[in-house]
C-alpha positions in Angstrom: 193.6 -37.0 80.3 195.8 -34.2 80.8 198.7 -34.4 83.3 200.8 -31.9 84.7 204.6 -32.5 84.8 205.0 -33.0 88.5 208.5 -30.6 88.7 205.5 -27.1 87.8 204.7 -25.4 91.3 201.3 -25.0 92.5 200.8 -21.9 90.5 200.5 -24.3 87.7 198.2 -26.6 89.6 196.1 -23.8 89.9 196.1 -22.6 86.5 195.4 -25.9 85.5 192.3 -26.1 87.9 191.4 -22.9 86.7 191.0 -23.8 82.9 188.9 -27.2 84.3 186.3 -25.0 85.8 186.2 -22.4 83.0 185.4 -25.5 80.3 183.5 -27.6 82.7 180.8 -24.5 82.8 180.4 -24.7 79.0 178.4 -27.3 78.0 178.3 -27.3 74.2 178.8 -30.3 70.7 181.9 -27.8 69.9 183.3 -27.8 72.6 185.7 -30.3 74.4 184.1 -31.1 77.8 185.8 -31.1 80.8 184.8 -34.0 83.5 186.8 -33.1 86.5 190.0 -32.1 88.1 192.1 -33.5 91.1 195.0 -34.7 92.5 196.4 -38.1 93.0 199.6 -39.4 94.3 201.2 -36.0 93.4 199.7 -35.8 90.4 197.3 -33.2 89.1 195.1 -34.1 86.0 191.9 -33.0 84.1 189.9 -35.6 82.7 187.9 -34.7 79.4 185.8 -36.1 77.1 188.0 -38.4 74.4 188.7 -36.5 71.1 190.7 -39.2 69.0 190.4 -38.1 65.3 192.9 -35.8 65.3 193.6 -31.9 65.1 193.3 -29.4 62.5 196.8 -28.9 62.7 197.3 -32.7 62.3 195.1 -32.2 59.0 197.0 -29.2 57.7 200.3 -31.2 58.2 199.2 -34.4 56.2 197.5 -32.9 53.4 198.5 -29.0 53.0 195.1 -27.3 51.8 192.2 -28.6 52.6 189.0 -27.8 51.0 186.6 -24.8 51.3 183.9 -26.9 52.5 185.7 -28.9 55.0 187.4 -25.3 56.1 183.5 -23.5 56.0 182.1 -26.8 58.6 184.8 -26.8 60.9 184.5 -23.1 60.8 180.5 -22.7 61.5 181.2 -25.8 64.2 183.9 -24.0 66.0 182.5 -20.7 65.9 179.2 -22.1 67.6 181.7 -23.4 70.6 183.0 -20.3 70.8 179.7 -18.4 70.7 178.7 -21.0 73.4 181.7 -20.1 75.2 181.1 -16.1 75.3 177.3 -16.3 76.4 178.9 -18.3 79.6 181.3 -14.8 79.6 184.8 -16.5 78.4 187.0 -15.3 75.6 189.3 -18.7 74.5 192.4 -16.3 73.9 194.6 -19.4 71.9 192.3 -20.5 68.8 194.8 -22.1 66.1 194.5 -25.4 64.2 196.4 -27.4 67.1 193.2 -26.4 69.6 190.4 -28.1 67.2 190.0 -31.6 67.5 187.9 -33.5 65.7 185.5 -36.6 67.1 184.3 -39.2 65.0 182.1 -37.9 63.1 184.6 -35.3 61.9 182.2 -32.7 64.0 185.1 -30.2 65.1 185.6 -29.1 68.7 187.5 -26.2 70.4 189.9 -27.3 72.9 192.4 -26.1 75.7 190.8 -23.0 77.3 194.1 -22.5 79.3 194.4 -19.3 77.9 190.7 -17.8 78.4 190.0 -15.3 80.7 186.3 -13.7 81.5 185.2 -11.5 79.5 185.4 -7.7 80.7 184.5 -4.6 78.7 187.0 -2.7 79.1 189.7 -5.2 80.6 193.4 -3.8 79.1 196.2 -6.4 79.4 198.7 -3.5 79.7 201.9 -4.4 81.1 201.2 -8.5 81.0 202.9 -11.0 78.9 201.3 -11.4 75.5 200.1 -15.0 75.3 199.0 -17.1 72.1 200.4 -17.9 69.1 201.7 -15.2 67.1 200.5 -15.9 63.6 196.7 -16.3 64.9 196.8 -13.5 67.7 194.4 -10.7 67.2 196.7 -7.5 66.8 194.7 -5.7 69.7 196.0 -8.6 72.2 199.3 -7.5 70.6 198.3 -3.4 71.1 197.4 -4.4 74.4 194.2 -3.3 73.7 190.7 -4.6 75.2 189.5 -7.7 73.8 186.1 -9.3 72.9 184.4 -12.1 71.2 185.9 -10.4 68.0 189.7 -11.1 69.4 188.3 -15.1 68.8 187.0 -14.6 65.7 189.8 -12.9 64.0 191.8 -15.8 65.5 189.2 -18.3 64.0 189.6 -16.5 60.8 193.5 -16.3 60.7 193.4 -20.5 61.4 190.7 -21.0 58.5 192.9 -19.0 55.8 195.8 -21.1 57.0 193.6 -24.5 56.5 192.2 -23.4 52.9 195.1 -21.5 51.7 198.2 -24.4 52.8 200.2 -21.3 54.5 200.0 -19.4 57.5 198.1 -16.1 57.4 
C-alpha cells in the first residue's frame, strides 16, 4: 500500500493516480502490479501486489557485491518487465537498485513507475526539471535529449555494474 502524506496538494494526488494507471496497464511477472487507486477519508493510496523479499538496494547494502549470476537473473528478469513496459508505450525513467523488489521466489520485479512518461519519438524534455537518480540517469535525460527504451537500459546497466562491482557506476 502506498499512501500519500496528506499535507501534498492535489497535483500530487494526481500524479500519484497517474503512475496507478500507467502500471495497472502492464500486466507482466516483472513487473509490480498495480490493483487500484482511490481516496478514503482524505487519504489517497495505491494498492499493489505484495513484494516482501526485499530490494536490490537492500541486497547491495547487506552484502556489497553480489554475484554475476544473481546480477545476470535479476538483470534478464527486469529487462523483460521493462520490455513489457515499452510494447504498452512507457519508458520507467527511475530504474536503480531501490525500484527492484524481489518476491519469494527471488524472481525480481521493477517497481515505482512514478517517473515514466509515454513513449514519444522525438519527445525533448528541454527546459523541465531533470528527474532520477543521478548515478543511474542516462546522460541524454541529462542533455535533455529524446529518450527511448535505450534511456532504461543504460539505467539497467548502470544498477547491474553497481550490484556486481560493490560501487556505484
Amino acid at each position: 500500500l502506498k499512501l500519500l502524506r496528506k499535507d501534498l496538494g492535489p497535483e500530487y494526488a494526481n500524479q500519484l493516480q497517474h503512475e496507478a494507471r500507467i502500471t495497472a496497464s502492464v500486466n507482466h511477472p516483472n513487473v509490480v502490479q498495480v490493483f487500484s487507486f482511490g481516496r478514503d477519508h482524505e487519504q489517497y493510496y495505491l494498492v499493489m501486489e505484495l513484494v516482501d523479499r526485499g530490494t536490490l538496494d537492500d541486497l547491495i547494502a547487506e552484502r556489497k557485491k553480489l554475484t554475476e549470476e544473481e546480477v545476470l537473473r535479476t538483470g534478464i528478469e527486469v529487462a523483460r518487465g521493462l520490455r513489457a513496459a515499452y510494447k504498452k508505450g512507457l519508458i520507467h525513467r527511475d530504474v536503480k537498485p531501490a525500484n527492484i523488489l524481489f518476491n519469494d521466489d527471488r524472481m525480481a520485479k521493477i517497481s515505482d513507475f512514478g517517473l515514466a512518461g509515454i513513449v514519444e519519438p522525438h519527445a525533448q524534455t528541454s527546459g523541465a526539471v531533470i528527474w532520477g537518480t543521478p548515478y543511474y540517469v542516462a546522460p541524454e535525460r541529462l542533455n535533455n535529449q529524446p529518450e527511448d527504451f535505450r534511456s532504461d537500459i543504460y539505467s539497467l546497466g548502470a544498477t547491474l555494474f553497481h550490484a556486481v562491482a560493490g560501487r556505484l557506476p
